[in-house]
C-alpha positions as CSV (number, residue, x, y, z in Angstrom):
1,X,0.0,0.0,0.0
2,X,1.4,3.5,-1.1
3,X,0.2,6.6,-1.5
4,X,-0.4,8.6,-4.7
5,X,1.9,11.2,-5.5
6,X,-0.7,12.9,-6.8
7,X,-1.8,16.6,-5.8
8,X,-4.5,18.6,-6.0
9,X,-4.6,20.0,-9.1
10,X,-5.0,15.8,-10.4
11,X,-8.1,15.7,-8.6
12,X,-10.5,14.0,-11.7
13,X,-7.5,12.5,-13.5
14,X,-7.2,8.9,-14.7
15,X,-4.0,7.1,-13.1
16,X,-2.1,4.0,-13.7
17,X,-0.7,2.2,-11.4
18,X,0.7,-1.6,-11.0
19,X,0.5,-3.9,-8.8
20,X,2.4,-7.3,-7.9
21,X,4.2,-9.4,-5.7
22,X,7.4,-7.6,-4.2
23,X,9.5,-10.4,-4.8
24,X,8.8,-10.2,-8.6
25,X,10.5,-7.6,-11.2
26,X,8.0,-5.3,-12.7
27,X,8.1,-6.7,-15.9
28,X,7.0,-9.9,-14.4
29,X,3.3,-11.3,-15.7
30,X,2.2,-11.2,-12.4
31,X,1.9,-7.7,-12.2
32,X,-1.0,-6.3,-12.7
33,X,-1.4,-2.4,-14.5
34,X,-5.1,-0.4,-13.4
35,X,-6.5,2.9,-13.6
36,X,-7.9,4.9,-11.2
37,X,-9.4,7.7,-11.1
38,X,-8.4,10.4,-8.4
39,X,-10.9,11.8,-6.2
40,X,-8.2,13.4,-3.5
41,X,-10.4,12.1,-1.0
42,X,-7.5,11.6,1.2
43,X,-6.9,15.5,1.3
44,X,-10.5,16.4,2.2
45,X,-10.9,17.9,5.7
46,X,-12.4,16.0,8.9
47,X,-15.3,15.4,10.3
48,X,-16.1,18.2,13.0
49,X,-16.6,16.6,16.2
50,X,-19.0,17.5,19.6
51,X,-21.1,19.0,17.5
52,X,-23.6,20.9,20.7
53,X,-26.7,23.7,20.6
54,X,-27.4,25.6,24.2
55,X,-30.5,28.0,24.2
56,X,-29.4,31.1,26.1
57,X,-31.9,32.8,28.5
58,X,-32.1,35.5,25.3
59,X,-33.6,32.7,23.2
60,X,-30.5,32.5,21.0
61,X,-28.7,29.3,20.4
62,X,-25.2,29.1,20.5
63,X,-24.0,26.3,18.3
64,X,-20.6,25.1,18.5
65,X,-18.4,21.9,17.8
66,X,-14.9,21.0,17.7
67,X,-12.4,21.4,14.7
68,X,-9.8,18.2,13.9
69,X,-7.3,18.5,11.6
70,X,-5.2,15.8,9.9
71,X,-1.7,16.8,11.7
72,X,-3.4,16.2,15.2
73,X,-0.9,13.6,16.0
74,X,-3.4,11.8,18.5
75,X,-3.6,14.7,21.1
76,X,-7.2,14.1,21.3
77,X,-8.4,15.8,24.1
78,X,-5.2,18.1,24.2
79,X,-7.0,21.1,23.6
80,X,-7.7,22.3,20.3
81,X,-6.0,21.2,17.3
82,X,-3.6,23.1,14.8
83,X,-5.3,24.7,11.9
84,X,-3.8,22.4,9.0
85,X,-5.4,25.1,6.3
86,X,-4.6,28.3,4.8
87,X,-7.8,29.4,6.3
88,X,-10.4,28.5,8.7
89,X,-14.1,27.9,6.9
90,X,-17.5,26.1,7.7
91,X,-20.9,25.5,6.4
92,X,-23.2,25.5,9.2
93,X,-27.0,24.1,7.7
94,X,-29.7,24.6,10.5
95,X,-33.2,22.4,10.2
96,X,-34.5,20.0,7.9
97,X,-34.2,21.3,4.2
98,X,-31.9,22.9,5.7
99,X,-33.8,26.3,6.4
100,X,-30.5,28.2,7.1
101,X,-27.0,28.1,5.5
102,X,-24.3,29.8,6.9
103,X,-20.7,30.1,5.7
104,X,-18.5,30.6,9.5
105,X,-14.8,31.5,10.1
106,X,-15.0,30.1,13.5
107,X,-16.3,26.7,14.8
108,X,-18.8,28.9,16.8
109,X,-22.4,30.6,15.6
110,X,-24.6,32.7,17.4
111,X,-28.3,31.8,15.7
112,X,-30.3,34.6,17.3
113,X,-34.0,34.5,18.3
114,X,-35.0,37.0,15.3
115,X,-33.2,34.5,13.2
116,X,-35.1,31.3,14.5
117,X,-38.3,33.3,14.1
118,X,-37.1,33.7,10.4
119,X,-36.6,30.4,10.1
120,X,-39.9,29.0,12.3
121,X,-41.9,31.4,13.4
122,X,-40.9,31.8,16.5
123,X,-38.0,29.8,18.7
124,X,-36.6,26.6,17.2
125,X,-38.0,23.6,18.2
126,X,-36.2,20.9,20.2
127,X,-34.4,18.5,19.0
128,X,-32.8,20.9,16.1
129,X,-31.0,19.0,13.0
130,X,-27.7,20.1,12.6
131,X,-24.9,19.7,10.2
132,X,-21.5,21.3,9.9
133,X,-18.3,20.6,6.7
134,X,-15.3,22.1,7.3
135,X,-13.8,23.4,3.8
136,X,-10.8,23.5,3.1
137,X,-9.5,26.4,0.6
138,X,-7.3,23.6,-1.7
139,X,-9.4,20.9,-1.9
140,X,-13.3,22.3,-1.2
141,X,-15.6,20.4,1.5
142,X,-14.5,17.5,3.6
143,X,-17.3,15.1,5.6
144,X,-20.6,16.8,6.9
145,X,-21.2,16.1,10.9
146,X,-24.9,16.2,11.3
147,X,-26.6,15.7,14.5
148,X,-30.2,16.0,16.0
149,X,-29.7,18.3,19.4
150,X,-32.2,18.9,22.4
151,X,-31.7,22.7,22.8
C-alpha cells in the first residue's frame, strides 16, 4: 500500500498504477497495471466533532463543535488542534431542508431568536438537526457532521 503522488490539481485524473508481488520484477506477468481515477479524497478535511446547541436565556442558540485536523498527531483531548489550512471555513445548515446556510470562520455561531423566528416562526424547536463541513481552501468540502440536538 502507497500513497499517490498525486496533488491537488489531479483531482479528476485517470492514473495507472501496478500492482504485484514484491518479490517479482516489474516486468513480471504477475503484475498487474489499473486505472484509477483520483478523487483526493484523502486530502479532504475531517469530520467536525461534539457538535452541541445551548438555548441562552435570550432565546438564542449558541451552536458550536470541535475542529480536527489531519496533523493532530493523536492529542485528542489536548486542547484544540492546529489549523492544518490556509484558512479557517464552515458551512453550518440549520433544520431539515436545511432552512438556514451559513458560511462561518469560527467553529462557533450565534443563531439569534430574530433569526429562528425567520426560520420558524418563532423559537426553534427541540431536537434541532444540525450539520457542519469544514472546507478546506485547496481541496473544497470534507465530511458533513450532522446531528439531532435537544436545545
Amino acid at each position: 500500500m502507497a500513497r499517490t503522488p498525486a496533488g491537488p490539481s489531479e483531482a479528476g485524473a485517470t492514473l495507472f498504477l501496478k500492482a504485484g508481488p514484491e518479490t517479482a520484477p516489474y516486468d513480471d506477468a504477475a503484475w498487474e497495471t489499473f486505472a484509477l481515477v483520483y478523487a483526493g479524497s484523502g486530502r479532504l478535511p475531517w469530520r467536525p466533532a461534539a457538535l452541541r446547541a445551548v438555548r441562552t436565556d435570550s432565546g438564542d442558540i449558541e451552536i458550536a463543535w470541535v475542529r480536527r485536523a489531519r496533523d493532530d498527531s493523536g492529542r485528542w483531548g489536548a486542547g484544540e488542534v492546529a489549523l492544518d489550512e490556509e484558512a479557517e471555513r464552515y458551512r453550518l445548515d440549520i433544520g431539515a431542508g436545511p432552512l438556514r446556510s451559513v458560511t462561518l470562520e469560527a467553529s462557533v455561531f450565534l443563531y439569534t431568536a430574530a433569526m429562528q423566528a425567520e426560520d420558524f416562526g418563532g423559537p426553534a424547536p427541540s431536537p434541532l438537526t444540525l450539520a457542519v463541513t469544514q472546507i478546506s481552501p485547496r481541496f473544497g468540502p470534507g465530511r458533513t457532521a450532522s446531528a439531532t440536538v435537544s436545545i
